[in-house]
TORFIDO-695724 format. One record per atom (N, C-alpha, C): x, y, z. Coordinates in pm, whole numbers, padded with zeros to 5 digits, always signed. Example, Ala and Ser with C-alpha at 12.3 -4.5 7.8 and 13.67 -1.06 7.14 Angstrom:
BEGIN
+01319-00569+00780
+01230-00450+00780
+01320-00330+00780
+01285-00225+00708
+01367-00106+00714
+01290+00003+00787
end
This chain:
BEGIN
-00268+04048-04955
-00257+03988-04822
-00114+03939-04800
-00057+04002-04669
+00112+03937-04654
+00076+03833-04559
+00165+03714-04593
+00150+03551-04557
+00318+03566-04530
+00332+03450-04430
+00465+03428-04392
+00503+03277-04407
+00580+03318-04527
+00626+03120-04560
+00747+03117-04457
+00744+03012-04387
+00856+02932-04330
+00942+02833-04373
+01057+02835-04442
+01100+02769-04523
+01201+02695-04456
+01286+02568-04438
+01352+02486-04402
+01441+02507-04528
+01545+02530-04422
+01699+02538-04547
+01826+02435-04514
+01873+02406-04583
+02019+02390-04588
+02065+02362-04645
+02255+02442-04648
+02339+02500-04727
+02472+02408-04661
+02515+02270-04782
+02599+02224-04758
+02745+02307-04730
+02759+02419-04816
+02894+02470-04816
+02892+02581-04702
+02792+02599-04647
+02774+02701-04487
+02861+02714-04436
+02916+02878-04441
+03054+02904-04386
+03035+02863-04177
+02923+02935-04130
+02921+02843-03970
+02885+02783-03993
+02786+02693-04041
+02747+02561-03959
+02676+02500-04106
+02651+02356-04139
+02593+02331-04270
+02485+02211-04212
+02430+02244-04085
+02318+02188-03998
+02152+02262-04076
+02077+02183-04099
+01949+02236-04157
+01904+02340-04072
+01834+02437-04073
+01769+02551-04008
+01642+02625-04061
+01574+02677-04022
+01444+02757-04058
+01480+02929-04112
+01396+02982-04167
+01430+03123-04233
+01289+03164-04277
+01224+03234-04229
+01094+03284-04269
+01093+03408-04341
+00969+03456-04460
+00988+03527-04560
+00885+03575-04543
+00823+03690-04593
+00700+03763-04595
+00637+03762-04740
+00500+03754-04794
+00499+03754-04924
+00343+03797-04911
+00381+03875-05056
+00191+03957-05102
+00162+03871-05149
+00096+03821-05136
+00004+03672-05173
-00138+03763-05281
-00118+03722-05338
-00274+03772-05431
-00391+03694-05478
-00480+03684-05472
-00604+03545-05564
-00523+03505-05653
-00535+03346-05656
-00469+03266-05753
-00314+03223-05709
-00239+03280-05618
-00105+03284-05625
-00060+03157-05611
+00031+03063-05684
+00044+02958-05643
+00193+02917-05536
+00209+02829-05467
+00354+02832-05372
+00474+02850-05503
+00492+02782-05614
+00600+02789-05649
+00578+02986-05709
+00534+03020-05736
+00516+03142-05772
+00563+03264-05626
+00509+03208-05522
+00543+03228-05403
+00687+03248-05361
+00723+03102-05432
+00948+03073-05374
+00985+03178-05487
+00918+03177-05587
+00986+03251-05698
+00988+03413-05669
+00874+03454-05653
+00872+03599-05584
+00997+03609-05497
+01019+03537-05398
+01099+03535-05263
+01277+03540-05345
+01300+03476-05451
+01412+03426-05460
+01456+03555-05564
+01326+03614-05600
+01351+03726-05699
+01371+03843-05591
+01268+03921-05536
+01289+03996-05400
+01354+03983-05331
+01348+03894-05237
+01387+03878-05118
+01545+03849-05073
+01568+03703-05160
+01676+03593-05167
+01740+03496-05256
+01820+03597-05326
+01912+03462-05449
+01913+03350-05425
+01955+03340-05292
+02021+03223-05262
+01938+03125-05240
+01817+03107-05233
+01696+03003-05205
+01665+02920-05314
+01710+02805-05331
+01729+02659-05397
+01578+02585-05390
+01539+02591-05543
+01429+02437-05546
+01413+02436-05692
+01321+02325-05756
+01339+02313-05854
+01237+02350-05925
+01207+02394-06044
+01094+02395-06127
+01088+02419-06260
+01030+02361-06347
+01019+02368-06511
+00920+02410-06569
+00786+02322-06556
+00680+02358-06636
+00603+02428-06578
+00567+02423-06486
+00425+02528-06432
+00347+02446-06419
+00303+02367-06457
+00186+02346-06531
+00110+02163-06464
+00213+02123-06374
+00169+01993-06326
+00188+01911-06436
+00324+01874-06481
+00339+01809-06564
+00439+01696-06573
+00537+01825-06510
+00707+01737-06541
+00726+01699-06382
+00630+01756-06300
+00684+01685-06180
+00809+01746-06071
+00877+01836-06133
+00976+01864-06070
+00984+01960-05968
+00865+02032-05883
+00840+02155-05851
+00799+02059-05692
+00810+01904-05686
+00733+01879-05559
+00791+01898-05420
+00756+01962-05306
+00814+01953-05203
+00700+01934-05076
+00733+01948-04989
+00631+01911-04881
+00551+02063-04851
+00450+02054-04803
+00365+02186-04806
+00270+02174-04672
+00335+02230-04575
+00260+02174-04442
+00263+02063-04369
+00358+02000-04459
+00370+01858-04413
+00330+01722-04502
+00285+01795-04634
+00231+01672-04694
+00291+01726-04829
+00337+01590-04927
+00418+01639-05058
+00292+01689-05123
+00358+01808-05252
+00248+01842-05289
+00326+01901-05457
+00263+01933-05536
+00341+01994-05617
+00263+02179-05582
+00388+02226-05597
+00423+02371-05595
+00350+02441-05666
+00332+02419-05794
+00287+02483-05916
+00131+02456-05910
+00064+02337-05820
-00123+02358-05908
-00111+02366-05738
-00093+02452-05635
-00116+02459-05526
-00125+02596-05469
-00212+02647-05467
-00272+02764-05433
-00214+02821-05287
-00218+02923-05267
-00162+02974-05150
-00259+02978-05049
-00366+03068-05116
-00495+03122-05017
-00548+03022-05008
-00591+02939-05089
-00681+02817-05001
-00603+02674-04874
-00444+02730-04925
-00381+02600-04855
-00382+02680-04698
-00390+02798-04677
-00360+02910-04573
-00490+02925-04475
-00570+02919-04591
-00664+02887-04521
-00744+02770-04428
-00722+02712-04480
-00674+02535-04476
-00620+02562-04289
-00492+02518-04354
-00419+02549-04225
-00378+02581-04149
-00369+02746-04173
-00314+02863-04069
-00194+02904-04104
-00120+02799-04198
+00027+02877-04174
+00047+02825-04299
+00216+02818-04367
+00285+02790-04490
+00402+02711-04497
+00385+02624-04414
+00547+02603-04405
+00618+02471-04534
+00717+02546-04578
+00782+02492-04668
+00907+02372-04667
+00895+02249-04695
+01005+02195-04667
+01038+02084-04829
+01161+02043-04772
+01225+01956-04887
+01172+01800-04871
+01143+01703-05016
+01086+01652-04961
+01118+01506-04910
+01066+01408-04769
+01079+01309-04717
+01136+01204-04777
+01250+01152-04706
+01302+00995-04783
+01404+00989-04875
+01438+01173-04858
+01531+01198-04975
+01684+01264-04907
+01770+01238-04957
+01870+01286-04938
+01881+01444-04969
+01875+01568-04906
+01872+01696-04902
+01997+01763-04936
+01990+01819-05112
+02110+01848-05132
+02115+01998-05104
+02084+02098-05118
+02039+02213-05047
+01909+02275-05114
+01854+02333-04979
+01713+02374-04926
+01639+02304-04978
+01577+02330-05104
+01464+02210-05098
+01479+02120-05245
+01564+02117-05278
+01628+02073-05388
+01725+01904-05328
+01646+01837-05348
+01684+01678-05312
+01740+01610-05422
+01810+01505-05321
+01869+01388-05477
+01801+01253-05517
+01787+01257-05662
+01670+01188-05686
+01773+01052-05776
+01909+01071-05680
+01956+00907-05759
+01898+00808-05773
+01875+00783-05633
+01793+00667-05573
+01670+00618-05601
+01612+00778-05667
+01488+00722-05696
+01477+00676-05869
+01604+00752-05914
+01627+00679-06092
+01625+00509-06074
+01765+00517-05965
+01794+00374-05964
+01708+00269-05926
+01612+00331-05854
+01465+00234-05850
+01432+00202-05955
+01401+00290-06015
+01298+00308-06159
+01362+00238-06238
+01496+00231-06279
+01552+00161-06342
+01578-00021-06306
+01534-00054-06215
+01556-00192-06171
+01437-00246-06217
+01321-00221-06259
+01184-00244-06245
+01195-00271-06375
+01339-00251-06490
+01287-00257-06664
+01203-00169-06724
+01174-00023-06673
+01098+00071-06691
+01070+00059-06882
+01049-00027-06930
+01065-00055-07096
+00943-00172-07163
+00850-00171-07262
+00807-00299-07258
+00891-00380-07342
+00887-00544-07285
+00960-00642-07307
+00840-00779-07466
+00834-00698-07546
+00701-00773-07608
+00732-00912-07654
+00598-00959-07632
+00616-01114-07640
+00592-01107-07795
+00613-01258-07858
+00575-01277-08009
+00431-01163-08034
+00470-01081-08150
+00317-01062-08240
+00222-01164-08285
+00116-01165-08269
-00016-01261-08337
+00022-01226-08446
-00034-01360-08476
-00069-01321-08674
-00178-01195-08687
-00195-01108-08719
-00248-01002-08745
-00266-00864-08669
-00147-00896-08566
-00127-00769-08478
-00206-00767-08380
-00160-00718-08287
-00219-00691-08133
-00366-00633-08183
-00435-00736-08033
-00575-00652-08024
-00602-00614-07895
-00601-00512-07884
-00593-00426-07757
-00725-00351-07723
-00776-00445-07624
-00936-00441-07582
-00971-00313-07528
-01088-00215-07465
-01063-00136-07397
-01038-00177-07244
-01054-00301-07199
-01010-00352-07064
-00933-00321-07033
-00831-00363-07148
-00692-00402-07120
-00630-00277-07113
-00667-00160-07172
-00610-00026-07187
-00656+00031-07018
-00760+00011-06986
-00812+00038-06899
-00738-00022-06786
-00683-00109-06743
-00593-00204-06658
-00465-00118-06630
-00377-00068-06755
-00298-00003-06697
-00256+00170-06730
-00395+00211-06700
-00446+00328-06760
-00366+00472-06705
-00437+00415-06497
-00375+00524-06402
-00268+00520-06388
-00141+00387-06407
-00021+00366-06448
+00111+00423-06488
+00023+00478-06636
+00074+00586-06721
+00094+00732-06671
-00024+00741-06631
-00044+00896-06565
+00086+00959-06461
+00172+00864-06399
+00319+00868-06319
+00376+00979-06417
+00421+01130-06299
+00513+01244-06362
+00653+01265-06355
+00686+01151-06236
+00785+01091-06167
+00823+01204-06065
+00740+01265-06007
+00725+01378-05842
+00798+01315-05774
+00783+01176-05739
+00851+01088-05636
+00749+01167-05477
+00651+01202-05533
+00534+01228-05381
+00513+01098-05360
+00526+00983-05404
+00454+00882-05338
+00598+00803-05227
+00709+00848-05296
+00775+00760-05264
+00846+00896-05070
+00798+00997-05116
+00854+01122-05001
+00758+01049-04910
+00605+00998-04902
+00509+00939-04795
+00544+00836-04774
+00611+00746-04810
+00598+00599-04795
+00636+00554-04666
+00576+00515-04609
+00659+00469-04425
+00720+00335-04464
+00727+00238-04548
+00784+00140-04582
+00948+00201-04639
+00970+00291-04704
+01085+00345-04698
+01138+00413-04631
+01073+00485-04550
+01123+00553-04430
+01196+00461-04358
+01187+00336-04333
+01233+00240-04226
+01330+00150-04341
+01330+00130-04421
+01406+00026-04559
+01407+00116-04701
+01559+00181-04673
+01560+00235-04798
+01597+00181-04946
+01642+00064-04898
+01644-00041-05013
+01505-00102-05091
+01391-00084-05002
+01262-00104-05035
+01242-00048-05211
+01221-00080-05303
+01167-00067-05415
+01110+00020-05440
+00983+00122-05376
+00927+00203-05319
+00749+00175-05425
+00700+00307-05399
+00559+00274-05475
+00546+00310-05617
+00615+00420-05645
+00681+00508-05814
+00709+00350-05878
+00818+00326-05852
+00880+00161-05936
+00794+00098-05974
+00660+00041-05879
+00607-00058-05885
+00526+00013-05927
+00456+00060-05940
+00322+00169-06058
+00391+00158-06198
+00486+00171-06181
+00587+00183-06314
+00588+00015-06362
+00602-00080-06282
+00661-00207-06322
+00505-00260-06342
+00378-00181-06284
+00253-00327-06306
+00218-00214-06472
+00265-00134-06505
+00186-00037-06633
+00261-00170-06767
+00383-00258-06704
+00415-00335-06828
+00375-00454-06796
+00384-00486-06683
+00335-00641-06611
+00173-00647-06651
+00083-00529-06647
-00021-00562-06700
-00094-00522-06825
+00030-00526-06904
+00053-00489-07048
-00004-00601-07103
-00105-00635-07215
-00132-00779-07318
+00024-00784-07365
+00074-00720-07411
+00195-00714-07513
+00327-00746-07451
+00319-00752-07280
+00437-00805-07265
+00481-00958-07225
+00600-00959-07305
+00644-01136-07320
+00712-01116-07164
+00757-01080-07056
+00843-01114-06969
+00743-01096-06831
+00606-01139-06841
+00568-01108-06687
+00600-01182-06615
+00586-01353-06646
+00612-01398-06448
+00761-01351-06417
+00861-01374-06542
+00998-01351-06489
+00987-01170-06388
+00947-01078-06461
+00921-00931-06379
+00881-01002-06210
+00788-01085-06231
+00738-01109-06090
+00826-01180-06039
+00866-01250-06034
+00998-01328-05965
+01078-01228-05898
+01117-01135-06007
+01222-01058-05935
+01159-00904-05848
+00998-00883-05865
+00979-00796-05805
+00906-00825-05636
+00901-01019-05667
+00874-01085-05551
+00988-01115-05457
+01110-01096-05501
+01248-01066-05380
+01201-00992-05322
+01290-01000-05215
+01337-00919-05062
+01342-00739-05122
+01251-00710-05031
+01276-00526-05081
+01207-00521-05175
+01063-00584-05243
+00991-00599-05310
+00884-00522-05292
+00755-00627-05404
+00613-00567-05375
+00542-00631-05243
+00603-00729-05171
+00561-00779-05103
+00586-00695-04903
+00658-00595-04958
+00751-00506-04829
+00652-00412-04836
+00564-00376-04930
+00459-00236-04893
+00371-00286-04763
+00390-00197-04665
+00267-00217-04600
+00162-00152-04588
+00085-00093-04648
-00043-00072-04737
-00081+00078-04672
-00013+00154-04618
-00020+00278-04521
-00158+00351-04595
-00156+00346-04732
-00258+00426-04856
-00170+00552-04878
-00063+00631-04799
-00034+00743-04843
+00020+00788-04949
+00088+00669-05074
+00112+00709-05169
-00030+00716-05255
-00109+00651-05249
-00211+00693-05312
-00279+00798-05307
-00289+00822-05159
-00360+00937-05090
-00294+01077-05120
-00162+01089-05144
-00083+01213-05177
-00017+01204-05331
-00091+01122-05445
-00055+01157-05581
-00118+01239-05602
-00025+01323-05666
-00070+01437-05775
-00172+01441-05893
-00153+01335-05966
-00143+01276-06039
-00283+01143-06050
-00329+01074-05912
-00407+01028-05949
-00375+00859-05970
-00233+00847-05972
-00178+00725-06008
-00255+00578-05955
-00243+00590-05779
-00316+00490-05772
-00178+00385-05699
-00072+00424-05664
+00043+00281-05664
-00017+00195-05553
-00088+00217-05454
-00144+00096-05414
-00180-00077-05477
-00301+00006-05554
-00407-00012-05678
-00286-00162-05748
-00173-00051-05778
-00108-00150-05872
-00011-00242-05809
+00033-00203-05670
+00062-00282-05558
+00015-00425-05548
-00137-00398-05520
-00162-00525-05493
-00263-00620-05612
-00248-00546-05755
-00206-00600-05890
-00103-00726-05871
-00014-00620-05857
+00122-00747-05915
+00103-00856-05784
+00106-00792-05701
+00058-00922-05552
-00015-01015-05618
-00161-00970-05667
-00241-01079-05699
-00212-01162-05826
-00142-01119-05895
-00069-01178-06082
+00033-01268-06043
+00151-01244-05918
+00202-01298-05845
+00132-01435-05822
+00059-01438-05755
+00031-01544-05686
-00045-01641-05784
-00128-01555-05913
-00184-01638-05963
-00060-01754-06085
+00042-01680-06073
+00143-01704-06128
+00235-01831-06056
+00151-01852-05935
+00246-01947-05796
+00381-01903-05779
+00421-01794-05776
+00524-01772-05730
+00501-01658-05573
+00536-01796-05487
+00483-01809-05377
+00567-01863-05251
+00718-01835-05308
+00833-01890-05255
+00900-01753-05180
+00827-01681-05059
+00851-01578-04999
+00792-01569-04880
+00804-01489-04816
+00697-01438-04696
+00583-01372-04694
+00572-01282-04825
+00460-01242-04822
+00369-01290-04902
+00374-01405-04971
+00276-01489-05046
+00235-01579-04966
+00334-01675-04876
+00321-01738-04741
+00210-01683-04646
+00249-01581-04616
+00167-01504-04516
-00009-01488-04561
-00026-01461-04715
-00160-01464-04755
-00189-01655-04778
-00132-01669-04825
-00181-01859-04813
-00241-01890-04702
-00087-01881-04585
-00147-01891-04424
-00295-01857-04406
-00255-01728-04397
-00481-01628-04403
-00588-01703-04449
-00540-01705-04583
-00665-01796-04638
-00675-01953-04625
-00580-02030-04575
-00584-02148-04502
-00691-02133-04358
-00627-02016-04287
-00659-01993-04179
-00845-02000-04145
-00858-01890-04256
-01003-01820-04277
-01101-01968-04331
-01024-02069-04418
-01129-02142-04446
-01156-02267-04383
-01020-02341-04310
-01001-02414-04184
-01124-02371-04076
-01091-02246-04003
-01154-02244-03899
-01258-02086-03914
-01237-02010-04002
-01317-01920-03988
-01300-01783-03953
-01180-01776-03867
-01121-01678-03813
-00916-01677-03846
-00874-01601-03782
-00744-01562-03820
-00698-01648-03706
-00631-01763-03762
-00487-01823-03617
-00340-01773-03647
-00311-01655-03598
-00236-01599-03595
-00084-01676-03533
-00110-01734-03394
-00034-01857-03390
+00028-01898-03531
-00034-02019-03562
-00058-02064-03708
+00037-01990-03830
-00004-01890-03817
-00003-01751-03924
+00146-01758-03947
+00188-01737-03787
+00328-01695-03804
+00416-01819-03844
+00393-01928-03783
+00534-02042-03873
+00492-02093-04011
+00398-02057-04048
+00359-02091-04200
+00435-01981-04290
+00444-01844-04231
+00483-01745-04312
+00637-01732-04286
+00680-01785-04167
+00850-01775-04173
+00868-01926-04158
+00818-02010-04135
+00918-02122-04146
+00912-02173-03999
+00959-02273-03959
+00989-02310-03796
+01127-02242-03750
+01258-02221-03828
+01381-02251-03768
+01362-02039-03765
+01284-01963-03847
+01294-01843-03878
+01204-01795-03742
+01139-01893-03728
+01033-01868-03601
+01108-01833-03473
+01198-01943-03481
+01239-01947-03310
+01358-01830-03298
+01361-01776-03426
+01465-01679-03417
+01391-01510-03380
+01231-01535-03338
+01139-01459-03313
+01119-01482-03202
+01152-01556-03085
+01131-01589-02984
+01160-01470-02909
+01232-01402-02859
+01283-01314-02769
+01170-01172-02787
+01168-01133-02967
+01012-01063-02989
+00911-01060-02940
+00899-01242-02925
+00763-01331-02872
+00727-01278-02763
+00863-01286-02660
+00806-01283-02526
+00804-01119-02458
+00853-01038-02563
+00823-00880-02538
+00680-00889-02552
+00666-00945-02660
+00474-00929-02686
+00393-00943-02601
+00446-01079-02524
+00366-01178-02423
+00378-01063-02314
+00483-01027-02286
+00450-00949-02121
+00363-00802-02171
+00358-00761-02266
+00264-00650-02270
+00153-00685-02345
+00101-00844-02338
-00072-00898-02367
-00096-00877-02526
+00027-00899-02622
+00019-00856-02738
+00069-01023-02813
+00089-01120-02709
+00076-01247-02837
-00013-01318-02868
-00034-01328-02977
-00152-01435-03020
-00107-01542-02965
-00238-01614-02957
-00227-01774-02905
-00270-01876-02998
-00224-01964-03030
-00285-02074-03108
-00444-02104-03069
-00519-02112-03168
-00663-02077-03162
-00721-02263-03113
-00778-02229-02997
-00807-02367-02932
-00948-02393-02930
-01001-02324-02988
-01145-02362-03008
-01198-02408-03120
-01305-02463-03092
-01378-02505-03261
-01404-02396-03363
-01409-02447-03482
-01416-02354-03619
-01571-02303-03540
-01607-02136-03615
-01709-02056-03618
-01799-02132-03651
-01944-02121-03611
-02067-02122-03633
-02078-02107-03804
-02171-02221-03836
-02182-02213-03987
-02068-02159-04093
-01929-02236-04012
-01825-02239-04136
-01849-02332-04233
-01958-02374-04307
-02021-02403-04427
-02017-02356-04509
-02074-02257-04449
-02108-02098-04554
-01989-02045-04583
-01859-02066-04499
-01768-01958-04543
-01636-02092-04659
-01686-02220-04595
-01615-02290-04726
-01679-02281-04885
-01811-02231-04859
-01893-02253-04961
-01826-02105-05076
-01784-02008-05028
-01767-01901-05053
-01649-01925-05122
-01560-02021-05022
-01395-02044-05091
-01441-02121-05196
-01505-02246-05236
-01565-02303-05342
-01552-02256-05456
-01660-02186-05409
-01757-02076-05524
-01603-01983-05613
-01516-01929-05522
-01441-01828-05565
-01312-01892-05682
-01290-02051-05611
-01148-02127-05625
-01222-02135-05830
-01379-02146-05821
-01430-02214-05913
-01430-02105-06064
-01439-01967-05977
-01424-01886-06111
-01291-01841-06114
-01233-01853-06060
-01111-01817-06081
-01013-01956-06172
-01094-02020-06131
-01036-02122-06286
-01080-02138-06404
-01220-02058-06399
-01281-02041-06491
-01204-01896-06592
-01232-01802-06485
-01130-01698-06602
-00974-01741-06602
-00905-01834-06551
-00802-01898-06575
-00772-01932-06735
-00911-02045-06733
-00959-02128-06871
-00990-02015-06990
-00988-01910-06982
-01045-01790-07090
-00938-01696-07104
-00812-01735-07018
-00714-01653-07093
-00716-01510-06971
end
């Protein structure tokens, strides 16, 4: 069966023009054929000159990932005929969030230098007298963690980096909770301190698409809002986005519902507030500001303090147990 990949190119040293452009290819597609097998046919037949990367085959090393219709994918465990079928068409591109060094071959400085800020290393605290005992919980805690091939698919989806490329991304922090929720490591709250700065874990805004587009299975959500919650149980809570959940749960057990009002100068501050004012009143003329909540707490908010109780009570309980 001939299939027509559409491939997105560009060639920094382009004698006219070194502007990205499209170039479509024809290919005998056979049962089983996979896309990188696909570029490879093309680059063998067709076109030397067609740039991407690949090593193992095999869904391993990670290096084969590019976008596939629009969504990162790795090359190598990705079938032709069923993705074709799928969708109707093939189109090939380099992948999102990345600097495009030619065709689909990106630069993955940025994403070392992430990886590397996070202490990608464990930091072990003193040995017990008789050596680590390593529960199956605890193995289990930072299990999907490990499984990271370093594709950087999570970090090509991320809409939190799309808009802040200084953002930390979701790879790092999968990477930083596999030691943060290590028994064996001596340096967690300090990790949290510094993964609770600006451009942190606290900057994801929870889209799911790195989870939703691992290869791999990883999960960086999962471990997202790990370190969020180790964070906080840790009180390091001197930010906006620990603020912002305090606020909530102030909010929720006060009155029952979300005072968004409320919400907002608890989570920035008063003087950070009024520097939101001009925001404010975009909101207000298109019926989008909250109002300070002027009514009485919900019907049988008893029940919902009883719940905060109940929760504040085991959570000091597995506090007390280590």
């Amino acid at each position: 069966m001939k299939i027509r990949f559409k491939i997105r190119r560009f060639d920094p040293m382009g004698v006219e023009s070194n502007e990205p452009y499209w170039q479509a290819y024809n290919v005998d597609v056979a049962e089983g054929m996979t896309v990188l097998e696909a570029l490879m046919t093309i680059a063998d037949r067709d076109d030397p000159t067609l740039s991407f990367r690949r090593s193992c085959r095999s869904a391993i090393c990670g290096s084969c990932a590019v976008r596939i219709n629009g969504v990162p994918k790795l090359a190598c465990n990705t079938q032709v005929l069923p993705e074709y079928k799928k969708k109707g068409q093939m189109v090939i591109e380099p992948l999102s969030n990345y600097q495009v060094l030619k065709d689909l071959v990106v630069d993955f400085t940025p994403f070392w230098n992430k990886m590397e800020k996070v202490t990608p290393y464990l930091v072990p605290s003193k040995e017990p007298r008789g050596g680590w005992r390593i529960e199956k919980e605890d193995a289990k805690a930072i299990d999907k963690a490990q499984k990271c091939i370093m594709c950087g698919s999570c970090n090509a989806s991320c809409n939190s980096l799309e808009v802040d490329r200084s953002f930390i991304g979701p790879s790092a922090l999968a990477k930083a909770w596999r030691f943060v929720g290590d028994v064996r490591e001596g340096e967690k709250k300090r990790r949290l301190q510094r993964l609770s700065e600006e451009h942190g874990v606290w900057d994801c805004v929870r889209c799911i698409h790195c989870t939703e587009y691992c290869p791999k299975d990883v999960d960086p959500l999962e471990a997202i809002e790990n370190l969020r919650a180790r964070a906080m149980e840790e009180n390091i809570t001197d930010n906006p986005g620990a603020k912002h959940v305090l606020a909530l749960v102030d909010s929720v057990n006060r009155v029952g519902r979300l005072d968004e009002a409320a919400m907002t100068f608890k989570t920035l501050g008063f003087l950070r507030s009024l520097g939101m004012i001009p925001f404010g009143l975009k909101m207000e003329i298109h019926g989008k500001m909250p109002h300070p909540i002027l009514f009485p707490a919900i019907e049988r908010i008893d029940e919902v303090r009883r719940i905060y109780k109940r929760t504040e009570k085991e959570r000091k309980k597995r506090k007390k147990k280590g």
